[in-house]
Every structure is written in structure tokens, then in C-alpha cells.
C-alpha positions as CSV (number, residue, x, y, z in Angstrom):
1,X,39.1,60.2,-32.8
2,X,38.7,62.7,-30.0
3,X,36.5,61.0,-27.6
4,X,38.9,57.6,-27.9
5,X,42.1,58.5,-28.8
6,X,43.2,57.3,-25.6
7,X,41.9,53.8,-26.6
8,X,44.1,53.8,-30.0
9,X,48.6,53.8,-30.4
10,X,50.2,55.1,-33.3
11,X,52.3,52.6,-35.5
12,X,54.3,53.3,-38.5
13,X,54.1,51.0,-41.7
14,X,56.6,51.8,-44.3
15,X,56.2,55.9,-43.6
16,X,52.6,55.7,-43.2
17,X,51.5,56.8,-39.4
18,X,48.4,54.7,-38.3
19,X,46.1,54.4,-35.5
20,X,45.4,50.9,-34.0
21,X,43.8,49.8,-30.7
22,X,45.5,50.2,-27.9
23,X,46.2,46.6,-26.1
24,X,44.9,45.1,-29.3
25,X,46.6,42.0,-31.1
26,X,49.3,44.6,-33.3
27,X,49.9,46.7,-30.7
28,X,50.8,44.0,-28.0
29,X,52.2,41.4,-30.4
30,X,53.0,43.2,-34.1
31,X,52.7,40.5,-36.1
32,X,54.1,37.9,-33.7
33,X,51.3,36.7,-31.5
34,X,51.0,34.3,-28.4
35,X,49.1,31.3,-29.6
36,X,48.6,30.4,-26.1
37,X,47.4,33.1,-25.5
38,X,45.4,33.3,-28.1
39,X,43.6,30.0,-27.7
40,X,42.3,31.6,-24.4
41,X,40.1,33.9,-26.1
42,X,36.5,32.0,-26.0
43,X,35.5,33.2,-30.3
44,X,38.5,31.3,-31.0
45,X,37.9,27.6,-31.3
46,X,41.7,26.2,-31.6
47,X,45.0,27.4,-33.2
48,X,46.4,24.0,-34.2
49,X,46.1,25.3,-37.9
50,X,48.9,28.1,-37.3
51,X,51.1,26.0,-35.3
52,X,51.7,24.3,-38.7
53,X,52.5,27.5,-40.1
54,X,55.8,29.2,-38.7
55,X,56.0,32.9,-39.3
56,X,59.4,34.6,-41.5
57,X,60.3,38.2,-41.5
58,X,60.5,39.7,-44.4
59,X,61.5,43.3,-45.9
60,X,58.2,44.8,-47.5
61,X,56.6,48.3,-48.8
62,X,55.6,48.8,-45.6
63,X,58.4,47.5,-43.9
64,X,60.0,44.6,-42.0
65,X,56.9,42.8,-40.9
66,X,56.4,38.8,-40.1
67,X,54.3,36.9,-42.5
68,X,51.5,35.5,-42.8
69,X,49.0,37.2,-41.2
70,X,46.8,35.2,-39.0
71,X,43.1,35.2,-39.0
72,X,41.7,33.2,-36.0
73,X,38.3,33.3,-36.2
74,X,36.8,34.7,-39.2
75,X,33.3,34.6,-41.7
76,X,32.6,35.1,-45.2
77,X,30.0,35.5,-47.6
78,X,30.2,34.8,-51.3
79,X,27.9,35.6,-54.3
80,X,29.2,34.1,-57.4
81,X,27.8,34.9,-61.4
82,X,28.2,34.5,-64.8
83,X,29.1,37.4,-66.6
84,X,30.3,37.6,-70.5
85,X,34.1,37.3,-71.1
86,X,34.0,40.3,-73.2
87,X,32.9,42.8,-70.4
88,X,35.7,40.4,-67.4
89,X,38.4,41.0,-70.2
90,X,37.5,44.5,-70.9
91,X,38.4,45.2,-66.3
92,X,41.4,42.5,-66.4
93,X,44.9,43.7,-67.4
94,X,46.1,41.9,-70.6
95,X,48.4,39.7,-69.0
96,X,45.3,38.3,-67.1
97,X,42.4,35.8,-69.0
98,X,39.3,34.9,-67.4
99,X,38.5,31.3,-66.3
100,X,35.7,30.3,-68.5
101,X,33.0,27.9,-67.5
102,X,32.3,27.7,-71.3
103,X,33.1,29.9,-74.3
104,X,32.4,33.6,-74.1
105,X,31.3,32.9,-70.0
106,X,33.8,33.7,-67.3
107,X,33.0,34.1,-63.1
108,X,32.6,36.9,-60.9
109,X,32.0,37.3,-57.5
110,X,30.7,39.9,-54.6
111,X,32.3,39.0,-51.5
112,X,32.0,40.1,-48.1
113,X,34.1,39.3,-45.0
114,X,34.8,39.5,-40.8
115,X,37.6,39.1,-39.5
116,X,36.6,39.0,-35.5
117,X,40.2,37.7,-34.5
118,X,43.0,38.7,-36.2
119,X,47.0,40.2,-36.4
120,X,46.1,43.6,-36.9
121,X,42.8,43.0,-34.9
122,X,39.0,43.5,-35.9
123,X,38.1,44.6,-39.4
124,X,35.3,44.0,-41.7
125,X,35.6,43.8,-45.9
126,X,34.3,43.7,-48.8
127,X,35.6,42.7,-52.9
128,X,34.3,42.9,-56.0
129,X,37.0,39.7,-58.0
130,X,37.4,38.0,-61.0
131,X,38.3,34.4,-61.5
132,X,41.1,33.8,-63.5
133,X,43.1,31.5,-65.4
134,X,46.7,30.5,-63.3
135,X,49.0,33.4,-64.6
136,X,51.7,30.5,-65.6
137,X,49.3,27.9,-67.2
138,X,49.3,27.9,-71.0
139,X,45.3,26.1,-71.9
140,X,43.4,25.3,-68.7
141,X,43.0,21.6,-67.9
142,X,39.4,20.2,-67.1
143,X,41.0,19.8,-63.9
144,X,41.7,23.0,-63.4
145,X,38.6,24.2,-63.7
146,X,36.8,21.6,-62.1
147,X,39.0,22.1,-58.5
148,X,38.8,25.7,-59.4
149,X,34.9,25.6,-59.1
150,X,34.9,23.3,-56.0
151,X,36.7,26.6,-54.5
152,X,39.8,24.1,-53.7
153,X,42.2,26.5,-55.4
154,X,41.3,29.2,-56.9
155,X,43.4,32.2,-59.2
156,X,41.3,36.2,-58.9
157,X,42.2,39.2,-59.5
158,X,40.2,42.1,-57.7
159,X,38.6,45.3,-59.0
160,X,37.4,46.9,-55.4
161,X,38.3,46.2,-51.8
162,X,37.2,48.5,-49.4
163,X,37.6,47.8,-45.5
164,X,36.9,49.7,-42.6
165,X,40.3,50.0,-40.9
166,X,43.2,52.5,-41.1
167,X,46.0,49.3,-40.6
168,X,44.0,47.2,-43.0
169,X,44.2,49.1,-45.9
170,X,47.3,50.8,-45.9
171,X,48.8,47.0,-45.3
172,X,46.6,46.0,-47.6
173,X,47.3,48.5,-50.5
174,X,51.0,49.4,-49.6
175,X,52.2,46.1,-48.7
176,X,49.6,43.7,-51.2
177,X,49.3,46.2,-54.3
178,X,45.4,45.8,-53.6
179,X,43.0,48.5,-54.5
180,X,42.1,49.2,-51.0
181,X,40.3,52.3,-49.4
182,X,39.0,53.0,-46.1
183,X,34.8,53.2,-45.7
184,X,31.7,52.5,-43.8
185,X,31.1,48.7,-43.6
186,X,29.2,46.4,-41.6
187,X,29.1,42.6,-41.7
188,X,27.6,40.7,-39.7
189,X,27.1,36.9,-40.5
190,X,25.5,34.2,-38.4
191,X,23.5,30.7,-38.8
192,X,20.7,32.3,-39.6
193,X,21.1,35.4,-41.6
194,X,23.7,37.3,-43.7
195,X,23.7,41.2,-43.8
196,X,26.5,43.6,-45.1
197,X,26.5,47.3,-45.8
198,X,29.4,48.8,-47.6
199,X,29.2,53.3,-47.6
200,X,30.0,55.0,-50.7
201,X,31.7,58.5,-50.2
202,X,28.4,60.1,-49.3
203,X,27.0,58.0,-46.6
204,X,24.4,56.1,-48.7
205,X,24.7,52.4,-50.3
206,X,27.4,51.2,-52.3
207,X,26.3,47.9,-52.2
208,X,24.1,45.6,-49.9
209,X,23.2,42.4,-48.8
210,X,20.6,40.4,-47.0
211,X,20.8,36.9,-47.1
212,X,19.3,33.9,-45.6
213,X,22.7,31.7,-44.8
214,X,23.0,28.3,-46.3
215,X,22.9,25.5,-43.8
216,X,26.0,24.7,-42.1
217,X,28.2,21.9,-41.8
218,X,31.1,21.6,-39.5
219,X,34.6,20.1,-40.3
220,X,37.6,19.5,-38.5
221,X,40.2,21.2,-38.5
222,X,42.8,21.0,-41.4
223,X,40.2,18.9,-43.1
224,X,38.9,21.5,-45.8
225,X,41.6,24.0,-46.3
226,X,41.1,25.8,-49.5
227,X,43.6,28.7,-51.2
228,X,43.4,31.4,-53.2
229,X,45.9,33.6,-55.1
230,X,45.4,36.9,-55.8
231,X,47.3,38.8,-58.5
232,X,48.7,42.3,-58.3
233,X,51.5,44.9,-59.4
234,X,53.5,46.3,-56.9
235,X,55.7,49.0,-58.8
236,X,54.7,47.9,-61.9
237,X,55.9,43.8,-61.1
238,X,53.8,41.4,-60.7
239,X,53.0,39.5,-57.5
240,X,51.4,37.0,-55.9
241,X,49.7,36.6,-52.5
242,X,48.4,33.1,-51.4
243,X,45.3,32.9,-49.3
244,X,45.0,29.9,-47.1
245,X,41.5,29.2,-45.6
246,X,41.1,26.2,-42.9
247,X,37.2,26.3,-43.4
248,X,35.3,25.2,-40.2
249,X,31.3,25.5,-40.7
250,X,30.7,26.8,-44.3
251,X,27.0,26.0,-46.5
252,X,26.6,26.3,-50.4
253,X,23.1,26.8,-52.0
254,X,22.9,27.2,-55.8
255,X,19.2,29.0,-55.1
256,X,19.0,32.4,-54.4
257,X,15.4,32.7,-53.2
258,X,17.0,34.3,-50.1
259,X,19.0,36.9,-51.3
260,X,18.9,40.4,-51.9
261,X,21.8,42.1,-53.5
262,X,21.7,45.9,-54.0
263,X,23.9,47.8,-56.1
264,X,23.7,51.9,-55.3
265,X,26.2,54.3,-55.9
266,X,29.6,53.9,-55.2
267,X,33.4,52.1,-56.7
268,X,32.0,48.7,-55.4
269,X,29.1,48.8,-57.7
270,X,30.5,50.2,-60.7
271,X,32.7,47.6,-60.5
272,X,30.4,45.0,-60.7
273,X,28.0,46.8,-63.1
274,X,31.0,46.7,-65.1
275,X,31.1,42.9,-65.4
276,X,27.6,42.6,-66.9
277,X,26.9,39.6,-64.4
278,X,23.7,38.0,-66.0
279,X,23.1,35.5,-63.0
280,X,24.0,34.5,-59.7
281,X,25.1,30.9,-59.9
282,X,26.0,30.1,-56.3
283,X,25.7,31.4,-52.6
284,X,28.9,30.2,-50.3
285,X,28.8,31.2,-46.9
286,X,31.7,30.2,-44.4
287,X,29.9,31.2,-40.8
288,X,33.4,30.3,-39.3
289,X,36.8,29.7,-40.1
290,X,40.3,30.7,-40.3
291,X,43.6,32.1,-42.6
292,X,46.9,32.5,-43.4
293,X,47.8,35.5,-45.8
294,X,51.0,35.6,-47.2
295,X,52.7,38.4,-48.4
296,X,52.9,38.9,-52.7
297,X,56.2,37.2,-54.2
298,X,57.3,38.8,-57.3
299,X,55.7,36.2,-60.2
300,X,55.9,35.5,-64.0
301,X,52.7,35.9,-65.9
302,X,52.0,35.0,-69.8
303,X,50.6,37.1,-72.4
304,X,46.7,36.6,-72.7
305,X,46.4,34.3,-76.0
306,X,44.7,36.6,-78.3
């Protein structure tokens, strides 16, 4: 960081000393930002959606921090496939089932994400997740798994999540119990195309896409707000962390003439080789939008029926 360490501050997170831009969003607001102010920037279209949403403190691994964390102007790309339930069952812990499209058949997904505006400022991602059944539910409804597919509400649990920032992942693994690490990784998603890059240790390709993106269609604000809750221990106990996406121009195609998915070397890849995905099923991309990301509360799960 020789050549910019001017450019970056030093914070502490529960013990852990990291480096974050100097006159950024953390280091001029730490967690509790201006929406005012914020609505001035010109890539972020309103704030209405987090006016609804009053920040708490609250004590955490990595200390007393506000929560959620807002993301103000966001995109994401999603490849989702059908993998068999014996290879998702073989990567989820045993309190954790699969959500089944039909016997033997669960859903994975490759996803990639850039967060442009955010609480602890530019950072780019990647995940290799798992849907699964709500940790409380007993037998899934058809109406669980119908909402679940229309991406309404869904329950994951994720193998990989790399990201390209210092404050990201040690938030993100500290404070979430997600299995974070810092690498290479570019994203870069517009109306047009869809490229990501994610490094592995050694410089070359964990995983890459190239994508022609979906056509877009534009909603209001608050109109299509979608969750997702993530499962995780944290000291051996298991959490919860809700996701809450207010989706503004987002496409779906079920064809995936236009995409090219590579798998190299790397965690990302394993992962997914892992799951023994047979076919890509759907292509969502979200070319903007916004979240909310609560921090985990301690949850109850059941024992997967054998």
C-alpha cells in the first residue's frame, strides 16, 4: 500500500486492524451515514428504501457496530443449477437439508456481486450457495418452494465467498461466520454484458464469467423487495443473517446461449465441482438495486430427517 497509503485510515473491528479509504463512507460515517447526503451522490437513484429502515447498535465479534449495512446502489449476477441431492448433502452440515425441486434434485448457484455504494464503501464478490430448506420448517409446503423459486424468499447456506476488500471480509467472516477471504475480483455488470473474474492464490482463474445480461425491467422502489437468509455458526451456534434486496432493474432468462462459465483452479471452483451441477436452469441478473444486511441472530435449527 506504499504508493496510497495516504489515500487509506486504519480502523479496528473486534481486534482486527484494517485499512479503509480515507474520506470514504466507513471512515467519515462508521456505519451511520447521512442519507442526505448520500442521495447527492449521482449512482445513487434514491434512499427512500433505508429511511424505512432505522439502524440499532449492537455488540458483535467485531464489535459495537450499527446494523444493517446499507447498500445503495448495487448489481448482481446469478447462475442457478440442478445438482443431485446426494453430492448438496454430502457439502451441507447435517442440520441443513437441501430444497428439492423434485426427489434426489436440489439448487445451486454461482453468484457474483458490486456493491458501488455502500457502508464500508466499494467492494466487489463472489459465492458459491446452496438453497435450503427453512432451518425451522419440518416438510416444505408447495408454497415454500414455489415463493422460494420466484427468489421472493429464499433460505442458502454458502460454501465460498471471496471479496476483494480487507473491511469486507473480516466483517464478513468475524462478524457473519461466512467463509470469507480476500482475492483478485472483478465485476463489472451493465445492460449489455456481464463479466466477472474471481483469482485463485496464484494469479490465474478460479472461476469466470461472460454473459450477455437478460433484458431489463425497471420497478419502483419498494415494489419488488426480495430476502434472503443465510445460515452460519458463529462459535459453534447457529445464526442467522437476513438479506433484504429492493430490486430496481433486474432480467431472468431460462436460456443460456449467452453464457460462459469457467471453472479453473481455485476454493470457488472446487466448491462447485463439488455439487455435481448437471444444468444451468436460470440466468438472474439485477443491473441495479439495493440492500439491507442484518447482522446473524442466534437461531434454532432441526435435525435433517434422515
Amino acid at each position: 500500500m506504499s504508493s496510497t497509503q495516504k489515500d487509506y485510515v486504519k480502523v479496528d473491528l473486534g481486534g482486527r486492524e484494517v485499512a479503509v479509504p480515507k474520506d470514504g463512507l466507513y471512515d467519515r460515517y462508521r456505519m451511520n451515514p447521512d442519507l442526505d447526503e448520500i442521495a447527492r451522490d449521482p449512482r445513487v437513484s434514491g434512499v427512500d428504501f433505508f429511511r424505512r429502515l432505522p439502524k440499532i447498535k449492537v455488540d458483535s465479534p467485531i464489535g459495537s457496530t450499527l446494523t444493517p449495512n446499507f447498500y445503495y446502489t448495487m448489481s448482481t449476477a446469478r447462475l442457478t443449477m440442478v445438482a443431485p441431492s446426494r453430492a448438496i448433502r454430502a457439502r451441507l452440515p447435517e442440520e441443513l437439508s437441501p430444497l428439492e425441486i423434485v426427489p434426489g434434485l436440489g439448487l445451486v448457484s454461482v453468484m457474483f456481486f458490486r456493491y458501488d455504494v455502500c457502508d464500508i464503501d466499494f467492494y466487489t464478490e463472489a459465492a458459491v450457495g446452496i438453497a435450503v430448506k427453512p432451518a425451522r420448517h419440518g416438510k416444505l409446503g408447495f408454497f415454500d418452494l414455489v415463493s422460494g423459486l420466484k427468489n421472493e424468499h429464499l433460505d442458502s447456506h454458502v460454501l465460498s465467498l471471496p471479496v476483494n476488500s480487507d473491511i469486507a471480509q473480516v466483517r464478513g467472516h468475524d462478524g457473519y461466520g461466512f467463509p470469507k477471504w480476500v482475492t483478485g475480483l472483478d465485476v463489472d455488470i451493465n445492460d449489455l454484458r456481464t463479466t466477472a473474474r474471481v483469482a485463485n492464490d496464484a494469479g490465474g482463474v478460479d472461476v469466470s464469467l461472460l454473459a450477455d445480461t437478460p433484458a431489463q425491467r425497471a420497478y419502483p422502489s419498494g415494489e419488488r423487495v426480495s430476502s434472503l437468509t443465510s445460515y452460519t455458526t458463529i462459535n459453534g451456534a447457529w445464526h442467522a443473517t437476513l438479506n433484504q434486496t429492493n430490486v430496481l432493474n433486474a432480467g431472468t432468462t431460462r436460456s443460456t446461449g449467452g453464457v460462459a462459465l469457467q471453472l479453473g483452479e481455485g476454493r470457488l471452483s472446487d466448491d462447485l465441482r463439488s455439487l455435481k451441477p448437471k444444468k444451468t436452469v436460470q440466468f438472474d441478473v439485477m443491473t441495479e438495486g439495493q440492500a439491507a444486511l442484518h447482522m446473524p441472530v442466534p437461531t434454532s435449527v432441526r435435525s435433517r430427517n434422515k
